[in-house]
DRENPA-173630 format. One record per atom (N, C-alpha, C): z, x, y; residue in one letter. Coordinates in steps of 0.2 Angstrom, whole numbers, padded with zeros to 4 digits, always signed. Example, Ala and Ser with C-alpha at 12.3 -4.5 7.8 and 13.67 -1.06 7.14 Angstrom:
residues 2
+0039+0066-0028A
+0039+0062-0022A
+0039+0066-0016A
+0035+0064-0011S
+0036+0068-0005S
+0039+0064+0000S
***
This chain:
residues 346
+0203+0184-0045X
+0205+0190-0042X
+0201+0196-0044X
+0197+0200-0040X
+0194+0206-0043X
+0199+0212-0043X
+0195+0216-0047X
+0200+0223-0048X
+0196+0229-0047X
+0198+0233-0043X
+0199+0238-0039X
+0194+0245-0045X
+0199+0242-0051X
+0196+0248-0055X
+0187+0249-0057X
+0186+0242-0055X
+0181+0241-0058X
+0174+0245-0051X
+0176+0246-0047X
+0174+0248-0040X
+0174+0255-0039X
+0167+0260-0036X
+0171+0265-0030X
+0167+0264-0024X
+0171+0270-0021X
+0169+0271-0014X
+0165+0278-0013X
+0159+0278-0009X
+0155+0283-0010X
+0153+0285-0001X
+0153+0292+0000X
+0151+0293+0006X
+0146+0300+0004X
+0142+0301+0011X
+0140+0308+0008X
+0146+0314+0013X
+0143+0321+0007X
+0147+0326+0008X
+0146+0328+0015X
+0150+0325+0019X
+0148+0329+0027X
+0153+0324+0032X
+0153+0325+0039X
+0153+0321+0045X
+0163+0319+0044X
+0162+0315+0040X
+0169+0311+0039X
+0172+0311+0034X
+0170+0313+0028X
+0168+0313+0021X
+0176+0316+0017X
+0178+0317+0020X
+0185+0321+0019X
+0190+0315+0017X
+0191+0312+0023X
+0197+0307+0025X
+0195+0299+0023X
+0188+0299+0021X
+0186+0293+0018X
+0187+0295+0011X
+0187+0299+0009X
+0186+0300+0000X
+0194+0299-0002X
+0198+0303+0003X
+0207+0305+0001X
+0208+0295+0005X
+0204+0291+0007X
+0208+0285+0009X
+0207+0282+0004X
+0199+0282+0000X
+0199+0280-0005X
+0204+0279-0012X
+0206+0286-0014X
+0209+0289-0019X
+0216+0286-0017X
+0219+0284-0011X
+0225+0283-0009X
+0226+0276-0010X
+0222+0273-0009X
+0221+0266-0009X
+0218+0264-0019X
+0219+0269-0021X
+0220+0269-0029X
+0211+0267-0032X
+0209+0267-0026X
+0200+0267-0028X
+0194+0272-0031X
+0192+0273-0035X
+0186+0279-0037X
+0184+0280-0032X
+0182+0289-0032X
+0179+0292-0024X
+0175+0294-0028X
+0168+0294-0025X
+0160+0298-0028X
+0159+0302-0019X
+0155+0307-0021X
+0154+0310-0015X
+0148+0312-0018X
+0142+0310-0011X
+0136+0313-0013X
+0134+0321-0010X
+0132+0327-0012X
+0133+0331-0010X
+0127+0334-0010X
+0122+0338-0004X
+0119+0343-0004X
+0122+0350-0010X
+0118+0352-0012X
+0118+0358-0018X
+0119+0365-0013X
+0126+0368-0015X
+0128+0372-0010X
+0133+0371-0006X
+0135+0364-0005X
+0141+0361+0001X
+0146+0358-0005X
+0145+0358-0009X
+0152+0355-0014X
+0159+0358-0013X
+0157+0364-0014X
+0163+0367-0015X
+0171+0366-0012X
+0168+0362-0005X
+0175+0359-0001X
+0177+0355-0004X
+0172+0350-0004X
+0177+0343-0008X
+0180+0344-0016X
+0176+0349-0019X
+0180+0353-0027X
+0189+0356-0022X
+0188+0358-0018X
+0192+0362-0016X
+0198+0358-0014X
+0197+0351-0010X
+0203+0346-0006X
+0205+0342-0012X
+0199+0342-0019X
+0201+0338-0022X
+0202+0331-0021X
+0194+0327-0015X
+0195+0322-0012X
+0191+0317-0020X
+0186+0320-0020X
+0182+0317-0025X
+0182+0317-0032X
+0182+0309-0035X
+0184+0311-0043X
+0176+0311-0046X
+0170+0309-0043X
+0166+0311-0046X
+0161+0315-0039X
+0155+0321-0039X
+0153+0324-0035X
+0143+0325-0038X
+0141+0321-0035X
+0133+0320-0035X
+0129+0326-0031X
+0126+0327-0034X
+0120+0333-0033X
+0114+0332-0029X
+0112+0332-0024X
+0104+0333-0023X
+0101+0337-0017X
+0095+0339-0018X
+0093+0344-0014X
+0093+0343-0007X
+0093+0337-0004X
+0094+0336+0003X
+0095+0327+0002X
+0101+0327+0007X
+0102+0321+0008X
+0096+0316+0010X
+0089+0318+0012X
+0084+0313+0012X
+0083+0313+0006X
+0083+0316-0001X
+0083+0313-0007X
+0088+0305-0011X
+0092+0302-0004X
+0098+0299-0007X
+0093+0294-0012X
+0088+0292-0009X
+0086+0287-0014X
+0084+0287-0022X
+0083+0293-0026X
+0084+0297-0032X
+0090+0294-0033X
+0096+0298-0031X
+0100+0294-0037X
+0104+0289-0034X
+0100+0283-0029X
+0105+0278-0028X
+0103+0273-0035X
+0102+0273-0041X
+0102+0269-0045X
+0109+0269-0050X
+0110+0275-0049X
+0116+0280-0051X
+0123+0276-0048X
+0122+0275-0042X
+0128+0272-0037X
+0127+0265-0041X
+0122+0262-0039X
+0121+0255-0040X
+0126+0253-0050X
+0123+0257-0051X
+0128+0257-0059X
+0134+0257-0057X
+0135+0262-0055X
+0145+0265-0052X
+0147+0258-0050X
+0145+0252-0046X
+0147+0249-0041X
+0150+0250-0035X
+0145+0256-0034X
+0148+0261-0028X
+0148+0257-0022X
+0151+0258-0016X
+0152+0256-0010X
+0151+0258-0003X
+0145+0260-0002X
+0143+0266+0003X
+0145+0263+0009X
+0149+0271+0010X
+0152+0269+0018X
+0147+0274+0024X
+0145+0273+0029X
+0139+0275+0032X
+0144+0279+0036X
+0142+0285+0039X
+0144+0288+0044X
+0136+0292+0048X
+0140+0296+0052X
+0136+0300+0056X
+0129+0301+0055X
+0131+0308+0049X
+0127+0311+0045X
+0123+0305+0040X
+0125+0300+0038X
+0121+0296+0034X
+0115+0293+0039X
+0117+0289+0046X
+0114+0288+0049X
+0107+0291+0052X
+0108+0299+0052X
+0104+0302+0055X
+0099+0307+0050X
+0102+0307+0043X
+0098+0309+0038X
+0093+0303+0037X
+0095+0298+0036X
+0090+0292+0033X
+0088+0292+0038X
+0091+0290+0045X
+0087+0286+0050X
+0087+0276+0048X
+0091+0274+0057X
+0094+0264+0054X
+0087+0262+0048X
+0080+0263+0050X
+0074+0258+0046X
+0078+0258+0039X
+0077+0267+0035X
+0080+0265+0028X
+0085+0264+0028X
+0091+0264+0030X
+0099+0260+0029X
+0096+0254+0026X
+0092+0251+0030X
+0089+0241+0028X
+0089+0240+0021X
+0085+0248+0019X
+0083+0245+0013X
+0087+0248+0006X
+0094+0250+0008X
+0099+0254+0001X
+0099+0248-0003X
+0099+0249-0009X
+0101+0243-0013X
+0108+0245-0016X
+0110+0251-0015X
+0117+0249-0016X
+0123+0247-0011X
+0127+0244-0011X
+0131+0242-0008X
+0134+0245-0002X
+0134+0241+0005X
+0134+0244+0012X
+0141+0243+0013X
+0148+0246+0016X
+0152+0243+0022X
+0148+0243+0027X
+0149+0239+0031X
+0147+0236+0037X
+0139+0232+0039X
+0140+0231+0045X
+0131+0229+0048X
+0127+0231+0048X
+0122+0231+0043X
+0116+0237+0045X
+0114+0234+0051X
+0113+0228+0052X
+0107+0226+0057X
+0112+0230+0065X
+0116+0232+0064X
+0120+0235+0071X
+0116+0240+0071X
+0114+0245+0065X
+0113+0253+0068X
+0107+0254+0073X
+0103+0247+0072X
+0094+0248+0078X
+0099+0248+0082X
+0104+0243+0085X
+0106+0243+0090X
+0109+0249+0094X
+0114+0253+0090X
+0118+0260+0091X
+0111+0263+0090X
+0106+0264+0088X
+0101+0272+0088X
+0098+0269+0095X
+0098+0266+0098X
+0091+0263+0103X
+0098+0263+0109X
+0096+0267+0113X
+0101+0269+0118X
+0099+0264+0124X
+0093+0260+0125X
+0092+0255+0130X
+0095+0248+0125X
+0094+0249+0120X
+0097+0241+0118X
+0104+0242+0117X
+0108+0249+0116X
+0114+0249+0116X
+0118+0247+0124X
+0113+0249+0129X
+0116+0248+0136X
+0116+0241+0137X
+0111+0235+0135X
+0113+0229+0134X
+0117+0226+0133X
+0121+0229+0125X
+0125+0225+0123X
+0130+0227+0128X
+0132+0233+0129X
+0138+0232+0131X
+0140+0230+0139X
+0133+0230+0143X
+0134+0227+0148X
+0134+0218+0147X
+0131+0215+0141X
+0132+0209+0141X
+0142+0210+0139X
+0143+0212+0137X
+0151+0212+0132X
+0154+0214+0140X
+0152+0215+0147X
+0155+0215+0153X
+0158+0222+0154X
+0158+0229+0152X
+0160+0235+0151X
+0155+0237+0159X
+0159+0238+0162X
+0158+0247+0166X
+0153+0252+0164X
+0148+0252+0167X
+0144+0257+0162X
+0141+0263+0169X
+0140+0268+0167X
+0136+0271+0172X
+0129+0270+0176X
+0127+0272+0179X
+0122+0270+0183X
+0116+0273+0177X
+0110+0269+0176X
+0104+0273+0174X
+0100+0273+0176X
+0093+0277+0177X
+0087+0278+0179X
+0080+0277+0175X
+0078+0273+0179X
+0070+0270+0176X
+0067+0276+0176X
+0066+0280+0182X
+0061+0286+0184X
+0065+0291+0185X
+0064+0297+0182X
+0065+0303+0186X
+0064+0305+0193X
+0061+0302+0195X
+0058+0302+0204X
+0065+0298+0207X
+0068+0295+0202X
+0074+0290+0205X
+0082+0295+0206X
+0081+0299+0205X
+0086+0304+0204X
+0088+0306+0212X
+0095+0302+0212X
+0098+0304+0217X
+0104+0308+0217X
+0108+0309+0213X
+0117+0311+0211X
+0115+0316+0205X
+0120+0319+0202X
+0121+0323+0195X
+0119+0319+0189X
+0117+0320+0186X
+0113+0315+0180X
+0114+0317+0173X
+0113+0316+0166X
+0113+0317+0161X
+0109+0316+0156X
+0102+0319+0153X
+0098+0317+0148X
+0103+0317+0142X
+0100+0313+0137X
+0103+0310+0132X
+0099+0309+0127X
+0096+0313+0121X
+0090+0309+0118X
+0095+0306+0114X
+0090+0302+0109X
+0092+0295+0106X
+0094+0298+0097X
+0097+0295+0095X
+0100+0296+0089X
+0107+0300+0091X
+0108+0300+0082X
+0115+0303+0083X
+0115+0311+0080X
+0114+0315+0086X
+0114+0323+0085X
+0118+0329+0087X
+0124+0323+0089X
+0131+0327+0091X
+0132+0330+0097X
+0128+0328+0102X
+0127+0330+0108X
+0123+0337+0109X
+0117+0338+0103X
+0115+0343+0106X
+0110+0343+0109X
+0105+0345+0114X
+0100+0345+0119X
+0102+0340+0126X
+0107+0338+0126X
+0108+0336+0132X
+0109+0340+0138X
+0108+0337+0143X
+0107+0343+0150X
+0110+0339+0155X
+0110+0342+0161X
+0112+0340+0168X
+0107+0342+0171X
+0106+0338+0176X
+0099+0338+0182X
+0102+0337+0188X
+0102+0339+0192X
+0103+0338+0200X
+0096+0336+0204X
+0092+0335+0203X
+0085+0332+0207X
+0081+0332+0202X
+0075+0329+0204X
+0071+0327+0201X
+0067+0333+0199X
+0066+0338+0202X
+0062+0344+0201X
+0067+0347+0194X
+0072+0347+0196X
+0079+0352+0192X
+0074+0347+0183X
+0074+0340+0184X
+0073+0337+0177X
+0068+0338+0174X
+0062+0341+0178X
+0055+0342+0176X
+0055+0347+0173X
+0057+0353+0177X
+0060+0362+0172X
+0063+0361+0166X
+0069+0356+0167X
+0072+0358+0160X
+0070+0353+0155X
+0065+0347+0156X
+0062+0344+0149X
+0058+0349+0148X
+0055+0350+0151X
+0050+0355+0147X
+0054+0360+0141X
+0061+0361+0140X
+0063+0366+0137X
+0063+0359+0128X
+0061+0355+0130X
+0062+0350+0123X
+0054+0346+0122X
+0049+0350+0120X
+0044+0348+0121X
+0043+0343+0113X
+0041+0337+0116X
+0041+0330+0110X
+0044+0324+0109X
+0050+0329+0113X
+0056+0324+0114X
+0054+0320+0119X
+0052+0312+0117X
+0051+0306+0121X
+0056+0303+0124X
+0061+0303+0117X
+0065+0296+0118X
+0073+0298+0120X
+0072+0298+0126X
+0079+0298+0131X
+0082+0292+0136X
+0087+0293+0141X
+0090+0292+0145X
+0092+0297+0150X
+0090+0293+0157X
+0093+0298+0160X
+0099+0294+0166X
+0104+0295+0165X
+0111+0291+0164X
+0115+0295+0171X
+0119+0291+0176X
+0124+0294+0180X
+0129+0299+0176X
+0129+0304+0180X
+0137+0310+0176X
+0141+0308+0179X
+0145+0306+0178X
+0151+0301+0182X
+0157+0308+0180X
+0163+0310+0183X
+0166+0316+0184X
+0173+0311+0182X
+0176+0313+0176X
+0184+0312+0175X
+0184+0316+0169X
+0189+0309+0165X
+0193+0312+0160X
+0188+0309+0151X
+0184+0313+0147X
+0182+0309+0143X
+0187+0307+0136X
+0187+0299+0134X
+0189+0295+0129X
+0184+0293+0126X
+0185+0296+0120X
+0184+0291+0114X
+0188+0286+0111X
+0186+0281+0110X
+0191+0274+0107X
+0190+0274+0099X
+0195+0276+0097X
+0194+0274+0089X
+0194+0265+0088X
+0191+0261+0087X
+0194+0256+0084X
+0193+0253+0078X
+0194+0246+0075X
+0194+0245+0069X
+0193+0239+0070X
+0190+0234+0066X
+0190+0227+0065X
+0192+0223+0060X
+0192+0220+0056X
+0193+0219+0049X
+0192+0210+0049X
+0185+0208+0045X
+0185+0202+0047X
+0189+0198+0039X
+0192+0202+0037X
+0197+0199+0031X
+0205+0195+0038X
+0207+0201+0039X
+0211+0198+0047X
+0211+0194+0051X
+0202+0196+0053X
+0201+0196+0060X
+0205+0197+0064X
+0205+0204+0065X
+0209+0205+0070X
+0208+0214+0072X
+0206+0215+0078X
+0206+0222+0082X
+0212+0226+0081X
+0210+0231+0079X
+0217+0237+0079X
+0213+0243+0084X
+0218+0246+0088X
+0215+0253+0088X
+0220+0261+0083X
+0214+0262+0082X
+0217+0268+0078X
+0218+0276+0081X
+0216+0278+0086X
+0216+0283+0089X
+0211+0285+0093X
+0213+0288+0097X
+0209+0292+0102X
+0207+0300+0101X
+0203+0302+0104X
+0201+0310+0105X
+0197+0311+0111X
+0196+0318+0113X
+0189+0320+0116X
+0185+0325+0112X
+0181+0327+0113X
+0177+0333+0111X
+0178+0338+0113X
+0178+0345+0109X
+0176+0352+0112X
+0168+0353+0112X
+0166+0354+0117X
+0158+0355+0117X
+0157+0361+0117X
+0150+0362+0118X
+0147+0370+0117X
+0143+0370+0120X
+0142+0374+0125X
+0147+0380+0127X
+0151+0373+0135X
+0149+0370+0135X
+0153+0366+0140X
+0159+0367+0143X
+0166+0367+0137X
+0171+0367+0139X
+0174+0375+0136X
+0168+0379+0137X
+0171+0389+0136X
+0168+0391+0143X
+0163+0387+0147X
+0161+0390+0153X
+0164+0393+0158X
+0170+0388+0159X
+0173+0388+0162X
+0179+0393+0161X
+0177+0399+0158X
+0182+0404+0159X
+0179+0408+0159X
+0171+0408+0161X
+0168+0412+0166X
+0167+0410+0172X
+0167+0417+0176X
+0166+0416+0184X
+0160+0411+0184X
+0159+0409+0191X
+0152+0405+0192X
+0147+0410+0194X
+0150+0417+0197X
+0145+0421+0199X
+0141+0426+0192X
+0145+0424+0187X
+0143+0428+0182X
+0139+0423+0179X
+0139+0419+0177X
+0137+0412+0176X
+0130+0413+0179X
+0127+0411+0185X
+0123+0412+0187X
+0118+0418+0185X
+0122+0425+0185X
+0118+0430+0184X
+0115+0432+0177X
+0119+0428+0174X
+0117+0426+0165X
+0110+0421+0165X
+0113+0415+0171X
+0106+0411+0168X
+0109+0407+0165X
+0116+0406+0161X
+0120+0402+0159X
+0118+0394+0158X
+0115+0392+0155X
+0113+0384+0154X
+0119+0381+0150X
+0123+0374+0155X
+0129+0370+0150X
+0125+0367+0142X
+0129+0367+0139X
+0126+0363+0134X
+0132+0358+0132X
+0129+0354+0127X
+0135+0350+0125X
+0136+0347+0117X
+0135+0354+0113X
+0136+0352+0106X
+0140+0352+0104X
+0143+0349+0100X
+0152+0343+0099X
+0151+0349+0091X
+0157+0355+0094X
+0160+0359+0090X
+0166+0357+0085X
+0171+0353+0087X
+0177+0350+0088X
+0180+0344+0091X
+0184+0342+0088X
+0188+0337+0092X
+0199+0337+0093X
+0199+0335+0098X
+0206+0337+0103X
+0207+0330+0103X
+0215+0330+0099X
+0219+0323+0098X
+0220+0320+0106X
+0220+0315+0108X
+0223+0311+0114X
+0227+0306+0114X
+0234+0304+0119X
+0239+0297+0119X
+0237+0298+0124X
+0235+0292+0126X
+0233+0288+0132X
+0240+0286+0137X
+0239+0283+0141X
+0245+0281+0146X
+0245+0273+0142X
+0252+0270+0141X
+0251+0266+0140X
+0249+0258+0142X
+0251+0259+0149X
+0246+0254+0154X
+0240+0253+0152X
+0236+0257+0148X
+0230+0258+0149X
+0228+0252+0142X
+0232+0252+0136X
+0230+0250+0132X
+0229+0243+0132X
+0231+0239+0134X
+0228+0231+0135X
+0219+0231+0140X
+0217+0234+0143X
+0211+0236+0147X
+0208+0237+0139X
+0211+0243+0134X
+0205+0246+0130X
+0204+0241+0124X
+0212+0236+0123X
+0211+0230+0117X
+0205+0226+0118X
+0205+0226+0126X
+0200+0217+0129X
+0193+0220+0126X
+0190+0228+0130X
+0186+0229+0127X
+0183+0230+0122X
+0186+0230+0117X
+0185+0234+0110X
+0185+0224+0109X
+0188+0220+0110X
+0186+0213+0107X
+0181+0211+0112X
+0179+0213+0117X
+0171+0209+0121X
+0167+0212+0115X
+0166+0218+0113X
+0162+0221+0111X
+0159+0218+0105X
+0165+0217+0101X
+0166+0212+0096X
+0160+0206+0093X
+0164+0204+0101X
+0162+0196+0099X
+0154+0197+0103X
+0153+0200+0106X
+0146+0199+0110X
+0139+0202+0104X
+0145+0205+0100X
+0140+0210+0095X
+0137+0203+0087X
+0141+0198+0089X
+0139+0193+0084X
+0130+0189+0089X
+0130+0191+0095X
+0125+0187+0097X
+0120+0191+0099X
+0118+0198+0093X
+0113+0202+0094X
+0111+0200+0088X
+0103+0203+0089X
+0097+0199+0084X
+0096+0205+0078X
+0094+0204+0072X
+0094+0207+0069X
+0085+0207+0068X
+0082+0214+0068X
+0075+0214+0067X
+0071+0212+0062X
+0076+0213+0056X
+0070+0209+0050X
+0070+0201+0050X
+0077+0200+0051X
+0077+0192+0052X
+0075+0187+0056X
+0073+0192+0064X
+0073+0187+0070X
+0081+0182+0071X
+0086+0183+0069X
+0091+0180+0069X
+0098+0183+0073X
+0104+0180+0075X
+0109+0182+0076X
+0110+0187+0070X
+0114+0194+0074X
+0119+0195+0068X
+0127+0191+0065X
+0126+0186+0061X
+0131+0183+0064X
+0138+0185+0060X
+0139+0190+0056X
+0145+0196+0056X
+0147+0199+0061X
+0142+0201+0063X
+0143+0208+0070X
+0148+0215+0070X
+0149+0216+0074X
+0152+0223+0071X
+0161+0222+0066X
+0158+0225+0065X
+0165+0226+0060X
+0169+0232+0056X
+0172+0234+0056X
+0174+0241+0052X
+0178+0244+0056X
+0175+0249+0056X
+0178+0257+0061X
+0172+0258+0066X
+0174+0256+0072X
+0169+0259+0078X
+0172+0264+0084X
+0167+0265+0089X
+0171+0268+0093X
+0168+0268+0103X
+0172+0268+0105X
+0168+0266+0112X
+0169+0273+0115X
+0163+0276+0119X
+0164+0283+0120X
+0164+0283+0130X
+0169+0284+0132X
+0171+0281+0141X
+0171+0288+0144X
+0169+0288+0149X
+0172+0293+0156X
+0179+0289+0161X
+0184+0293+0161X
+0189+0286+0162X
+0189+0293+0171X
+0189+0288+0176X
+0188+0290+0182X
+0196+0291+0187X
+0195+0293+0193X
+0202+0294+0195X
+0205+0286+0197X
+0202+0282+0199X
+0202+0275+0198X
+0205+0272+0191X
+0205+0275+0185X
+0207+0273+0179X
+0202+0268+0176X
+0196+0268+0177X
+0191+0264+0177X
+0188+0268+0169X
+0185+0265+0164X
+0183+0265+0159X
+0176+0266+0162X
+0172+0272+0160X
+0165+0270+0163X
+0163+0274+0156X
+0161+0264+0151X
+0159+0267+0145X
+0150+0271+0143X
+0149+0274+0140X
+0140+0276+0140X
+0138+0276+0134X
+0141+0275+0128X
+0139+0274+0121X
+0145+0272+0115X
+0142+0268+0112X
+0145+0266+0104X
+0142+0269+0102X
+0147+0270+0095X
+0146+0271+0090X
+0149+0267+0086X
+0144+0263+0081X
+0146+0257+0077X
+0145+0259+0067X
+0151+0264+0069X
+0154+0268+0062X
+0159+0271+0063X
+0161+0273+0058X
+0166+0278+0057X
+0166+0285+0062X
+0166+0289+0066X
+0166+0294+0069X
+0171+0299+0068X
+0167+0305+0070X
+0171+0311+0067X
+0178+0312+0070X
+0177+0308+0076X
+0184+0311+0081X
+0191+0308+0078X
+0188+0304+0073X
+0196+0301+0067X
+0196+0307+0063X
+0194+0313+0063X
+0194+0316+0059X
+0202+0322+0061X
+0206+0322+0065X
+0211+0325+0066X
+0219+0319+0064X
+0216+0314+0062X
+0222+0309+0062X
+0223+0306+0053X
+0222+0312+0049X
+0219+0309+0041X
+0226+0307+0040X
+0231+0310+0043X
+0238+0309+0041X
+0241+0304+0045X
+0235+0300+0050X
+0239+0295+0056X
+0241+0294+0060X
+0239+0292+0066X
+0241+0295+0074X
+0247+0290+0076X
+0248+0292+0082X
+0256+0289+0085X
+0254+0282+0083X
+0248+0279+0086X
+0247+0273+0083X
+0247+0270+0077X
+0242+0272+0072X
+0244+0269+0065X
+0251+0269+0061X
+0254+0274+0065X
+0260+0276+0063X
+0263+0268+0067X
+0266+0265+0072X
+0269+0258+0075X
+0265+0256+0070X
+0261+0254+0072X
+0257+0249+0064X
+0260+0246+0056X
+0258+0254+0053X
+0258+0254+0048X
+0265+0258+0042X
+0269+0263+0049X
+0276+0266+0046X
+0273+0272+0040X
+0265+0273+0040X
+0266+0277+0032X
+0258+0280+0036X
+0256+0284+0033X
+0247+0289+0034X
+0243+0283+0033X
+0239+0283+0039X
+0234+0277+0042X
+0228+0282+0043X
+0224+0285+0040X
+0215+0286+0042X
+0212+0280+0043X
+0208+0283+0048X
+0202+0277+0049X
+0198+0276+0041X
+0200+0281+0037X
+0196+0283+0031X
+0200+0278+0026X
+0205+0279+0025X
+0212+0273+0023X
+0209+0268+0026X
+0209+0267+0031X
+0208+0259+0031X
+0201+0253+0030X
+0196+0261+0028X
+0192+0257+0027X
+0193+0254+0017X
+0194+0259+0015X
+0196+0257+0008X
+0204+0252+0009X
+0206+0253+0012X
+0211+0247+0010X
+0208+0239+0013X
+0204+0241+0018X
+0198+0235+0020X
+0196+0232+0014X
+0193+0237+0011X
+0188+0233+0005X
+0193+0235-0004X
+0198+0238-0001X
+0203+0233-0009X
+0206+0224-0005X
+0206+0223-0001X
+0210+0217+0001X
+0203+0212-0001X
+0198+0213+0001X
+0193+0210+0000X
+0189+0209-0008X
+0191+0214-0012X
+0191+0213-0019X
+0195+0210-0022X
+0203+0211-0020X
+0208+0206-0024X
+0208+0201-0021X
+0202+0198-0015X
+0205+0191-0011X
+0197+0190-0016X
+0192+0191-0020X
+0185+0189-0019X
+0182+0187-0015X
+0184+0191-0009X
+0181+0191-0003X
+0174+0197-0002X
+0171+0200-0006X
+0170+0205-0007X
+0163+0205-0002X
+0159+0201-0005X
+0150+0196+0000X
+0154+0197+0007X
+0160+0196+0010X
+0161+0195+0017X
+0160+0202+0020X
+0163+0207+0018X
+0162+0214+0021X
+0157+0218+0021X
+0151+0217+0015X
+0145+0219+0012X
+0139+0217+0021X
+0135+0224+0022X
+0129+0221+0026X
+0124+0221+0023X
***
């Protein structure tokens, strides 16, 4: 039986970094936080982190990851990790991963992502090969995870050609149906210690300026010149109808299981873990009630960032404060005192 003590948990200081470090410390495990110089002062402040790591920019992680590797740190990836490093270098940390690396090519690559979850049988929106294909309201999307900023709306294919030009180099998009309802995001959770799907909450986003436009006129609007955007300011708690939730179990386990029979690029092989941990399936849910999913995320995400203390769900669950940040440290205590440790590890 391994001991806990001998272990920590390590994220960097940003994105989710809060509610991972307090699950840690909850869960009675050492928290490291690696921090840019100048951003410390919150986690000194919450008092998440029992130890707080220094460097000039989070692309320097590889400096002191030998530092971790001593600790037998246990690097949880979020947002911000993925998008400082970028998926190639995740490949290659040598200190210890929760979860799939080989999943993040697939979550950064917005065409291989629309595979999967079309193979996993999900609803998805309409996409376009060509801008010349432009028939309905549309939505650009570039690739990676940048919180929704630069995305836009098109109405015709001329509308697409004026406002790319406002992102000159930017190659790597989509141009996706705007499907009109109600947006969800799906917190979920997997845990191959279990094997078993949980859902852990729900949110939508506050966008910018998106969801403040609308309490200007449209005629003022217009005379400004007003361009929507969609930078993810916040996030806004959601309970779902409960009818809905055996629709959201099935898919959160197609997702699952389809995700073991995607190929990993340095091996040429199955990933045969597949997703695991904390993900999230991001839907436009239609007057139809219909899921019309347009991206995972296969990590922890920020929109669990209002539930550190536990949503109505974890609450049925668990009877006691359930973060997704909680549950990734009580993942990997159960897997230390079972010597299961190699099975959670990417």
């Amino acid at each position: 039986m391994g001991n806990i003590k001998d272990y920590a948990i390590c994220t960097l200081g940003s994105h989710t970094a809060l509610q991972i470090l307090k699950g840690a410390k909850d869960e009675g495990i050492r928290a490291i936080a690696v921090c840019q110089k100048g951003q410390e002062d919150i986690y000194k402040h919450f008092g998440v982190a029992d130890e707080i790591i220094l460097v000039d920019s989070f692309k320097n992680f590889f400096e002191i990851e030998d530092k971790l590797v001593k600790a037998n740190a246990i690097m949880i990836p979020h947002g911000s990790f993925v998008s400082y490093l970028g998926w190639q270098k995740v490949q290659d940390i040598k200190v210890m991963h929760y979860g799939s690396k080989g999943i993040l090519e697939w979550e950064s690559d917005r065409v291989k992502e629309r595979d999967w979850l079309k193979a996993a049988g999900l609803k998805l929106p309409r996409l376009f090969k060509s801008p010349e294909d432009i028939d309905c309201p549309v939505i650009i999307k570039f690739h990676g995870a940048k919180g929704g900023k630069g995305y836009f709306i098109a109405k015709s294919t001329k509308e697409f050609y004026e406002r790319i030009k406002e992102y000159p180099g930017e190659e790597g998009y989509v141009i996706q149906e705007y499907v009109v309802g109600v947006p969800v995001y799906t917190h979920y959770f997997y845990s191959l210690i279990n094997e078993e799907l949980e859902v852990m909450s729900f949110d939508k986003r506050y966008e910018s300026n998106a969801d403040s436009i609308g309490r200007i006129a449209s005629k003022d609007q217009m005379e400004a010149g007003i361009r929507t955007s969609y930078t993810i300011v916040g996030n806004i708690p959601i309970v779902v109808r409960e009818s809905l939730l055996p629709e959201i179990f099935k898919m959160g386990r197609n997702v699952v299981t389809e995700s073991r029979k995607l190929i990993d690029y340095k091996t040429g092989k199955p990933i045969s873990k597949g997703l695991y941990g904390s993900f999230c399936l991001e839907a436009i849910v239609d007057p139809e009630l219909n899921f019309n999913v347009f991206e995972i995320s296969a990590r922890i995400v920020a929109g669990t960032n209002p539930f550190i203390n536990g949503s109505p769900y974890t609450w049925l669950r668990y009877n006691e404060p359930m973060s997704t940040g909680r549950r990734i440290a009580r993942d990997i205590k159960q897997a230390i005192e079972m010597d299961k440790l190699d099975l959670i590890l990417g």
